[in-house]
C-alpha positions as CSV (number, residue, x, y, z in Angstrom):
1,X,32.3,-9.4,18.6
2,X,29.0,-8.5,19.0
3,X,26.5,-10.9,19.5
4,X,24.6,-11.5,15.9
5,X,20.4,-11.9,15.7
6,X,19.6,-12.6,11.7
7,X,16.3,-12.6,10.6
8,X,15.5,-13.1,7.1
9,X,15.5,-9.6,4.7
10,X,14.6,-11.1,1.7
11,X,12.2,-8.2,-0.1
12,X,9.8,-10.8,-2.5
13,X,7.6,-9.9,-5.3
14,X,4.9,-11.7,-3.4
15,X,4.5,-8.4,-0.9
16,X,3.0,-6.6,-4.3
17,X,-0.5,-8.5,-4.1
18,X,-0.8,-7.9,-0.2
19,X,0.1,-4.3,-0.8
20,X,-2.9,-3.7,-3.1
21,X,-4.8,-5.6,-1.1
22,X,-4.0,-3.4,1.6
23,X,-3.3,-0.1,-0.5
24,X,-5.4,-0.5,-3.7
25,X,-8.1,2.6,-3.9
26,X,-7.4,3.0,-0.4
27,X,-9.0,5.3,2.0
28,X,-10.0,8.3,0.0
29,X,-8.6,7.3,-3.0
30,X,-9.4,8.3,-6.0
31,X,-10.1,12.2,-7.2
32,X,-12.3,12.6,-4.8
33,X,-10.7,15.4,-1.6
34,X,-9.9,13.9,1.3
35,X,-11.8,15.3,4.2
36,X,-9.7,18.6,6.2
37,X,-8.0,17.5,8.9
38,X,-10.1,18.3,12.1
39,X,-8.0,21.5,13.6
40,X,-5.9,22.2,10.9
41,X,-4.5,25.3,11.3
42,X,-2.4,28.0,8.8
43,X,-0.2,29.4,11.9
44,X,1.5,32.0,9.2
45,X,1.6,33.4,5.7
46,X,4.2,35.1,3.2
47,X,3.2,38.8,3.8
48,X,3.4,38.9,7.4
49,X,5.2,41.3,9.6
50,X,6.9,40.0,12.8
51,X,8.5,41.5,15.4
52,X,11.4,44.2,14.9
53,X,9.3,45.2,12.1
54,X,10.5,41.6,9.4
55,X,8.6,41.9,6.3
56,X,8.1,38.1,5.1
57,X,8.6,37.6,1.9
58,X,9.2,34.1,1.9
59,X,9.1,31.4,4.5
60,X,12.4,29.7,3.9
61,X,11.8,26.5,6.4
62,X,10.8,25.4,9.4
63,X,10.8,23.2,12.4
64,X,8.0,22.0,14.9
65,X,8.7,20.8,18.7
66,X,6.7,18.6,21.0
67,X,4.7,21.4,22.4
68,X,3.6,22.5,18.7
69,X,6.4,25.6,19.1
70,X,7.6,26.2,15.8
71,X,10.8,27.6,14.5
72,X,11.2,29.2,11.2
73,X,13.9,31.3,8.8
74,X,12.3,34.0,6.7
75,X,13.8,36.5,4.1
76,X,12.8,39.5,3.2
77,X,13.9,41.4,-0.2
78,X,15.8,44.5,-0.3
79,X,19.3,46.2,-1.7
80,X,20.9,43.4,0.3
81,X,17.8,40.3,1.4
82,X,18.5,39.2,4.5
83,X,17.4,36.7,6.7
84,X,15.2,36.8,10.2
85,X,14.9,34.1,12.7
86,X,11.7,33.4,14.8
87,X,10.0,31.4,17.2
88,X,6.2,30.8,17.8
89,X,4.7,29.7,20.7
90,X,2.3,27.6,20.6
91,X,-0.5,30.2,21.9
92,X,0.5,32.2,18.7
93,X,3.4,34.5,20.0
94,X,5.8,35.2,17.9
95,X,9.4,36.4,19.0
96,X,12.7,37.4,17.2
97,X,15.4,35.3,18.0
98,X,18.0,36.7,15.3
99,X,17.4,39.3,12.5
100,X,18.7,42.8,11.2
101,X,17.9,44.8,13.8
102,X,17.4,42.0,16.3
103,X,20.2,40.3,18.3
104,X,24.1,40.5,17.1
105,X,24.9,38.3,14.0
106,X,28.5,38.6,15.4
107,X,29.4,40.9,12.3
108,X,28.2,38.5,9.4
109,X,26.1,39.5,7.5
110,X,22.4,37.4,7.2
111,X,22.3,37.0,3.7
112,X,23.0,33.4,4.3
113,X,20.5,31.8,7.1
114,X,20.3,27.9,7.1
115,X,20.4,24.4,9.1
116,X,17.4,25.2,10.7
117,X,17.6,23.0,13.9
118,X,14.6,22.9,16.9
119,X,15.0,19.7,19.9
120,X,11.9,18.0,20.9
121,X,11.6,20.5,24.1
122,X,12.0,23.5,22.3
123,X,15.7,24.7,21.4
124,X,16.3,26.2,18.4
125,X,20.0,25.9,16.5
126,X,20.7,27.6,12.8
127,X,23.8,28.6,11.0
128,X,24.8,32.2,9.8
129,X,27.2,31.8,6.6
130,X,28.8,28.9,4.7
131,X,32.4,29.9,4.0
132,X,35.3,29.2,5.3
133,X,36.6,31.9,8.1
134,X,33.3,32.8,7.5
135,X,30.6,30.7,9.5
136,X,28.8,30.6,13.0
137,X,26.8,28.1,14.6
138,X,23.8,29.7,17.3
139,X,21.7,28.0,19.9
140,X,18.6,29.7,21.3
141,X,17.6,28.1,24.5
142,X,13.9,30.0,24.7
143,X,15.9,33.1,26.7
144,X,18.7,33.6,25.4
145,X,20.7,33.1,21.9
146,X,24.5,31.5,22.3
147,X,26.8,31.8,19.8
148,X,28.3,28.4,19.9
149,X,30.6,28.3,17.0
150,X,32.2,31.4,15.2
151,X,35.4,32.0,12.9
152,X,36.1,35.6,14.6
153,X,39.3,36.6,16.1
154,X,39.6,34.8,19.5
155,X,36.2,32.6,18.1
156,X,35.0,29.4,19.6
157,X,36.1,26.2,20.0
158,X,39.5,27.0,19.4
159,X,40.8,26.8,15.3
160,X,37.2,26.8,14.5
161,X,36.7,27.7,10.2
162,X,34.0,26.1,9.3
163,X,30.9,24.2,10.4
164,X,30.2,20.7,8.9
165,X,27.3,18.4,10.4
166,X,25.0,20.0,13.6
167,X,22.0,18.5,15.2
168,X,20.4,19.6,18.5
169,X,19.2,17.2,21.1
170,X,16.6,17.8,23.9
171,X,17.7,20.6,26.6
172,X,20.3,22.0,23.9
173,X,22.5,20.1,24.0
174,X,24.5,20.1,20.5
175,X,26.6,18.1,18.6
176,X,28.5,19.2,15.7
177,X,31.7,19.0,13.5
178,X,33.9,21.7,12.4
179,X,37.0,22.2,10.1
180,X,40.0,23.7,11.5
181,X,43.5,24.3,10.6
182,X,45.2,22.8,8.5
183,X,42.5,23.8,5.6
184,X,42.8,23.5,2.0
185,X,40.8,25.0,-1.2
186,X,41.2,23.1,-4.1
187,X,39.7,24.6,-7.6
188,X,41.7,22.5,-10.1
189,X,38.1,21.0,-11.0
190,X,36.2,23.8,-11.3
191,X,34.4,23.2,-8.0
192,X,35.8,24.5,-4.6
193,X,36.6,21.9,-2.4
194,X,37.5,22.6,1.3
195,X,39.2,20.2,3.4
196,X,40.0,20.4,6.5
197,X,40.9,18.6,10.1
198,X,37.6,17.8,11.4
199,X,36.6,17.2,14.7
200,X,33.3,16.5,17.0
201,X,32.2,19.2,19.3
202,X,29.3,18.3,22.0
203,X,27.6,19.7,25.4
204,X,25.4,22.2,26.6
205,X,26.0,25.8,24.8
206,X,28.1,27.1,27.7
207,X,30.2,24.2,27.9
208,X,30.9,23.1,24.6
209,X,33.9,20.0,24.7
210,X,35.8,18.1,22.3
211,X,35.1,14.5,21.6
212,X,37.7,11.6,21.6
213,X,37.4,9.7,18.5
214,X,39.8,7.0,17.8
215,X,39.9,7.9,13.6
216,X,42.4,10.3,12.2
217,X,40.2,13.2,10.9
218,X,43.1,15.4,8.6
219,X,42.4,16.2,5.2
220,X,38.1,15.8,5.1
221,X,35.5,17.7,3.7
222,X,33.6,19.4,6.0
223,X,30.5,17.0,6.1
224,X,32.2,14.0,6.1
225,X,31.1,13.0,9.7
226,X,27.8,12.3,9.2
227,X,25.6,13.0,12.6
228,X,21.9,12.3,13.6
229,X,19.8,12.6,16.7
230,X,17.0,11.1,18.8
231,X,14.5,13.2,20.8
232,X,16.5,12.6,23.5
233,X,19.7,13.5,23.9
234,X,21.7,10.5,22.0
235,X,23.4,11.0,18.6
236,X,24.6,8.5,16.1
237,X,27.9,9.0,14.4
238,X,29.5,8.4,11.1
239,X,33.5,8.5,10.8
240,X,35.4,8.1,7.7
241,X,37.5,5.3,8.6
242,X,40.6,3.7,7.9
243,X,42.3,0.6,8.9
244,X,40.1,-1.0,11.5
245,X,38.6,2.6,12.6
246,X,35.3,2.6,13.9
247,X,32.5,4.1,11.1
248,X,29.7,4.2,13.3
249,X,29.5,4.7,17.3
250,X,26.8,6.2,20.1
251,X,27.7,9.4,21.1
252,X,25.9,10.0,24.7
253,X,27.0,12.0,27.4
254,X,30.2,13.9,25.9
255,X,31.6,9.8,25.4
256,X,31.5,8.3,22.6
257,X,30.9,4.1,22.2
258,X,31.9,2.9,18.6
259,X,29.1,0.0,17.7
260,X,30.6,-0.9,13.8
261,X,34.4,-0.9,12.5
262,X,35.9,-1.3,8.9
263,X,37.1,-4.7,8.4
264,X,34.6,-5.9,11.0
265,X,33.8,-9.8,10.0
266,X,30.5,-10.4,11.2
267,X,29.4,-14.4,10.5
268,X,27.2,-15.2,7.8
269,X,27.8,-11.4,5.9
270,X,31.3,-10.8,5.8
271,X,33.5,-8.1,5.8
272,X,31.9,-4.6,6.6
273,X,33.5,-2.2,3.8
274,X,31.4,0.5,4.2
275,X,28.8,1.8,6.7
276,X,26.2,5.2,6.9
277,X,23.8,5.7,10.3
278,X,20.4,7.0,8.6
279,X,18.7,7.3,12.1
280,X,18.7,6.9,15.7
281,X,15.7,5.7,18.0
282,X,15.1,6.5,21.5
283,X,16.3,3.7,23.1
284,X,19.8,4.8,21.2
285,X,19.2,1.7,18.2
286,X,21.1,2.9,14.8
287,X,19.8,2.0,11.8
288,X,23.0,1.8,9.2
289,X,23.3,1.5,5.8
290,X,26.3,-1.0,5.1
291,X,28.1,-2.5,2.2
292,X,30.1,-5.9,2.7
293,X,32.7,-8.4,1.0
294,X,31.3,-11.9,1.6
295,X,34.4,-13.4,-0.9
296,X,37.2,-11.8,0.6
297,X,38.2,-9.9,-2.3
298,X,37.4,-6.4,-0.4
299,X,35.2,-5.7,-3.4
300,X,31.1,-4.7,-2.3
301,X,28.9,-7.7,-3.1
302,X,26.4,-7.0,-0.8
303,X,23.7,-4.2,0.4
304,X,22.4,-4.7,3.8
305,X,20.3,-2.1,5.8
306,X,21.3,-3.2,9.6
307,X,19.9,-2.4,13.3
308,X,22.6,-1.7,16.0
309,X,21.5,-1.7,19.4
310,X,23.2,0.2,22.0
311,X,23.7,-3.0,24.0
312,X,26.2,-4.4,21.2
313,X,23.4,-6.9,19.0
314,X,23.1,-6.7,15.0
315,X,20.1,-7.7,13.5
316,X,19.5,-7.6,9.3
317,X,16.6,-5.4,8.1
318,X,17.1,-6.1,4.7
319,X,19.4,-7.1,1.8
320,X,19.6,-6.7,-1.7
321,X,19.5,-9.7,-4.4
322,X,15.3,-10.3,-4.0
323,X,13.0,-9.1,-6.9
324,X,9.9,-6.8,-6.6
325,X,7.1,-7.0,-9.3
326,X,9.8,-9.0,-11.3
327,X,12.8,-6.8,-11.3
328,X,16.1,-6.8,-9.2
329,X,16.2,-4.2,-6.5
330,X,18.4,-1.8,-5.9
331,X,19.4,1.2,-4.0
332,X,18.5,-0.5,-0.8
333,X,18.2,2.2,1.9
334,X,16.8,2.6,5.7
335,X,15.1,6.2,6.1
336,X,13.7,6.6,9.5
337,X,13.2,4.3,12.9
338,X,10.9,4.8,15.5
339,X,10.7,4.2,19.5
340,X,9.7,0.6,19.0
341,X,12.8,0.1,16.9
342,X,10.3,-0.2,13.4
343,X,12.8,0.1,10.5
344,X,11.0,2.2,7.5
345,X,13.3,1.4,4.2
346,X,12.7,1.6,0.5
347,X,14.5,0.6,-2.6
348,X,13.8,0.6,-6.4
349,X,13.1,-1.3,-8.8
350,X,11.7,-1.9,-12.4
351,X,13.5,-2.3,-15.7
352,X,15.4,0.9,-15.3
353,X,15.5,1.1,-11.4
354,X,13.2,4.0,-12.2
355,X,10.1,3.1,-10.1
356,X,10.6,3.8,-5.6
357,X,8.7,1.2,-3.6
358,X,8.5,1.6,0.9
359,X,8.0,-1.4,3.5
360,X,8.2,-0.8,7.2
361,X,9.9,-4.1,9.3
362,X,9.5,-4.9,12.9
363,X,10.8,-7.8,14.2
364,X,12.0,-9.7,11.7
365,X,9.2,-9.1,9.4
366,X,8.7,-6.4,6.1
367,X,5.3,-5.1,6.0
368,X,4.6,-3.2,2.1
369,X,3.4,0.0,2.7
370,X,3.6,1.7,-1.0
371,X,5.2,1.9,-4.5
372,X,5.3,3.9,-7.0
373,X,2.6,2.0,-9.6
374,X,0.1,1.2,-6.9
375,X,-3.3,1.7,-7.7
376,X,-5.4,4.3,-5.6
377,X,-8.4,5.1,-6.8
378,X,-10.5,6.3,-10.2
379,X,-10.7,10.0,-11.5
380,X,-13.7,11.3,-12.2
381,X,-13.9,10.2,-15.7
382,X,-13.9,6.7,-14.2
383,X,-10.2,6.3,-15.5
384,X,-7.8,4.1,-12.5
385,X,-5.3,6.3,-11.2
386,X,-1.4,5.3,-9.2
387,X,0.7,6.4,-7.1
388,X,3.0,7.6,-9.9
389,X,5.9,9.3,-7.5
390,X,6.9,8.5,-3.7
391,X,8.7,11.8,-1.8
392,X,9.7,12.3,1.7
393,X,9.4,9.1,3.6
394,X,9.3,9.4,7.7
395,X,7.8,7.5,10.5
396,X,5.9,9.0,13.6
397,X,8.7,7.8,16.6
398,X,5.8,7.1,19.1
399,X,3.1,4.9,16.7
400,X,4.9,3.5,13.8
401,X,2.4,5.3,11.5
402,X,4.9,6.1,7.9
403,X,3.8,9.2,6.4
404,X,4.6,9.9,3.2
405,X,4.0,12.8,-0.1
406,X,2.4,11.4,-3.3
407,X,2.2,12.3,-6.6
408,X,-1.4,10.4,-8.1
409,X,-2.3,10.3,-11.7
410,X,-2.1,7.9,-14.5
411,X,0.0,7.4,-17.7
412,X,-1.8,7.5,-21.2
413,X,0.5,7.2,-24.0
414,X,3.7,8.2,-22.2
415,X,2.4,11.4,-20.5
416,X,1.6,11.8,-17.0
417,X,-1.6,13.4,-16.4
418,X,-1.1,14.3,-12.7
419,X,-4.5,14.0,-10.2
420,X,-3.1,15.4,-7.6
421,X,-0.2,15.6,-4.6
422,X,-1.2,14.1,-1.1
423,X,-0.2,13.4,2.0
424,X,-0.4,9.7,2.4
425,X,-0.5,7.7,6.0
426,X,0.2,4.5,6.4
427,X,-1.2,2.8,9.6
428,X,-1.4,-1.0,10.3
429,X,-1.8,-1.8,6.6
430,X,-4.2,0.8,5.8
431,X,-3.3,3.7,3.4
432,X,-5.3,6.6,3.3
433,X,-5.3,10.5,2.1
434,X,-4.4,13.1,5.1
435,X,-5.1,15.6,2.7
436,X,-4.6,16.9,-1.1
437,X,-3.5,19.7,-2.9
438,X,-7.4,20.9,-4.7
439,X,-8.7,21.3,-0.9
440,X,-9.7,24.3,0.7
441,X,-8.4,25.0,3.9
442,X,-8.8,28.6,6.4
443,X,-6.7,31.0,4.6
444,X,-7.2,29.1,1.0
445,X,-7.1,26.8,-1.5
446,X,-3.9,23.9,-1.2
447,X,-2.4,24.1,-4.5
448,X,1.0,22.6,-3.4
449,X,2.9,21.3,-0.1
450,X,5.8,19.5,1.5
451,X,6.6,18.1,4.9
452,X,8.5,20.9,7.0
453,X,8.6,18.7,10.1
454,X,6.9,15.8,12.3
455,X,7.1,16.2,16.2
456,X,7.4,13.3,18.6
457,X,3.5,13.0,18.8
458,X,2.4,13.0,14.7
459,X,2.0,16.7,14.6
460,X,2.4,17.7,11.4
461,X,3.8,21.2,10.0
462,X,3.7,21.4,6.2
463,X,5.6,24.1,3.8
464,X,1.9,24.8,2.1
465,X,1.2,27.1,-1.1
466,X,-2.1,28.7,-0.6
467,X,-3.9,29.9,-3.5
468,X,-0.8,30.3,-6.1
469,X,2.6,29.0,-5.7
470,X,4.4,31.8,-4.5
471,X,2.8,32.2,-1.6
472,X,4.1,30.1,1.5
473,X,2.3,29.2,4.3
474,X,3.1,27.3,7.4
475,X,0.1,24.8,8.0
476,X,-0.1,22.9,11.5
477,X,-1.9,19.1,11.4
478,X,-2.6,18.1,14.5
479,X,-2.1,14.4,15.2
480,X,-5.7,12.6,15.7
């Protein structure tokens, strides 16, 4: 059994007057722009042409690396749209990694592009299709694209239909699941549902091998195994379990280590019913979302967001059954963990469960961070406005700084009447404006944004809307 450390999880309404003590009006609050980031930089636009002669018509998504490298799928419209894969470098070179008249799609067509994947150092992994005995999984190493996965005659791994969960890890190497043989469509509800036997595939793209998993895999939807990855090269794994089956385990090296099993008793929280990895850290801690019977009735009475180290310890993050602003919380979930093991989490509360509120904890202790509510500022009529909506939670894996997209207005009479979106960073208690849709940056004006991706370092790459809505551009934030 492992070895238990409890620390207290309780998420009290008294965290609401630090957190506008902390947050209220915060740096740059209000209406008025926060400053452009120093070297902010629009690396590319709807409207360009890359190499092998890609018209962009829309930047579909993206992915940054360490080195500021970015990946990105792009369509382009036509008879037939189709899809284009591309790196740039970091000095601005752009190359074609996959598209219609570049590289060999292994006869499907690139109508379907997606799963964007790019490792810390660079690698680049994306799927082409999403049906069954249709579907390929590709890794592009900087030289040269592998075709990992694919359902051709005489495809790889062996029985290979469909792909189900894929991350990439530093150096390439991949891990992903895949459906195979014996595979079932079922229609009777008006939805198509595919099962299949699943299995775990890991390993360098030349020497892809099976993983040994004690849980019996027949019969699952294609995503039931749930994977995520580290900047390293660790993943954490979700299993559908049964019996006393592992549901989450370590995979490292091609071996896999389970860490959490159904049925589990672990003193002082019961029985483990159910259990979900969110994220993994660098020094391979998984942060789980878990469900448990504390009566013995194998019925959930319990929510607890838990950290499992790789060493075999359990520590409690959080648990449900506190009160925020005085209303029960719920939907108690971790979101993101970074190299010194900081747990960021949220949950909601208010009469409806309608409002999102964010704490990061380390060691033992919850820091607030934000909620939806939160004052930040006036408007220029004088008027206080609030964090009214709280989107895309992450934490930067090397400073514990929780970044985060916010929607800042103020209600009058039951309408919104919306400020502005921003990029919000939290940073030992301080909350402050990274920047704002209204802002003018090279290329524009910001009218809208999302977070495409956040390297090791705090580099951020946003999906940004310059000038109008329809028009996508790829915005570079370098981390201060």
């Amino acid at each position: 059994m492992p070895h238990l450390y409890r620390f207290p999880g309780f998420l009290l309404s008294v965290v609401v007057a630090a957190a506008a003590t902390a947050c209220g009006g915060g740096s740059g609050g209000g209406d008025q722009p926060a400053p452009v980031p120093e070297g902010v930089q629009v690396l590319l636009q709807d409207g360009a042409t890359l190499p092998g002669g890609f018209l962009v018509e829309t930047i579909e998504s993206a992915k940054l690396a360490a080195d500021r490298s970015v990946a990105l799928i792009a369509s382009k419209s036509g008879i037939d749209p189709e899809n284009g894969v591309f790196v740039r470098a970091s000095d601005g070179q752009v190359r074609a990694v996959l598209t219609p008249n570049v590289g060999d799609s292994g006869g499907l067509p690139l109508t379907v592009v997606r799963n964007l994947l790019m490792a810390s150092t660079g690698e680049v992994g994306f799927e082409v299709g999403d049906q069954l005995d249709a579907d390929s999984f590709y890794v592009f190493d900087g030289e040269v694209l592998h075709q990992v996965a694919h359902t051709a005659e005489g495809g790889t791994p062996a029985g290979f239909r469909v792909l189900g969960e894929a991350r990439l890890g530093a150096g390439g190497t991949v891990a992903f699941s895949q459906g195979a043989s014996p595979c079932e469509i079922d229609q009777s509800t008006g939805t198509e549902r595919i099962t299949c036997a699943l299995s775990i595939q890991t390993g360098e793209p030349l020497a892809i091998a099976p993983v040994q998993v004690p849980n019996t895999l027949a019969v699952q939807k294609p995503n039931s195994i749930l994977l995520q990855v580290n900047a390293g090269q660790g993943f954490a794994v979700g299993l559908p379990a049964r019996g006393v089956d592992p549901f989450v385990g370590l995979l490292s090296a091609g071996h896999f280590t389970a860490l959490l099993t159904r049925h589990q008793v672990i003193p002082e929280l019961g029985m483990v019913l159910s259990a979900k990895p969110r994220a993994i850290s660098n020094s391979e801690a998984i942060v789980v979302d878990a469900t448990f019977d504390s009566t013995g009735d194998e019925e959930r009475d319990s929510t607890k967001v838990l950290l499992l180290e790789a060493a075999g310890g359990i520590q409690v993050v959080a648990e449900d059954g506190g009160s925020f602003e005085g209303t029960s919380i719920t939907d108690l979930r971790a979101r993101d963990i970074d190299d010194a093991n900081r747990v960021l989490l949220s949950f909601a509360f208010g009469d409806a469960a309608e409002r999102t509120a964010i704490q990061l904890w380390r060691d033992g202790n919850l820091a607030p961070v934000a909620h939806e509510g939160l004052p930040f500022g006036e408007d220029e009529q004088g008027k206080v406005v609030r964090i009214l909506e709280i989107d895309q939670m992450r934490i930067v894996s090397s400073t514990g700084d929780v970044l985060f997209v916010a929607l800042v207005g103020r209600v009058e009479e039951g309408t919104r009447r919306i400020s502005y979106s921003a990029l919000m960073r939290w940073r030992d208690g301080d909350l402050e404006k990274i920047v704002q849709t209204k802002t003018s940056i090279p290329g524009g004006m910001l009218v809208g944004f999302s977070i495409a991706d956040i390297n090791p370092a705090g580099d951020i790459l946003l999906m940004g809307e310059i000038d109008r809505r329809a028009n996508r551009a790829l915005v570079l934030l370098p981390a201060d």
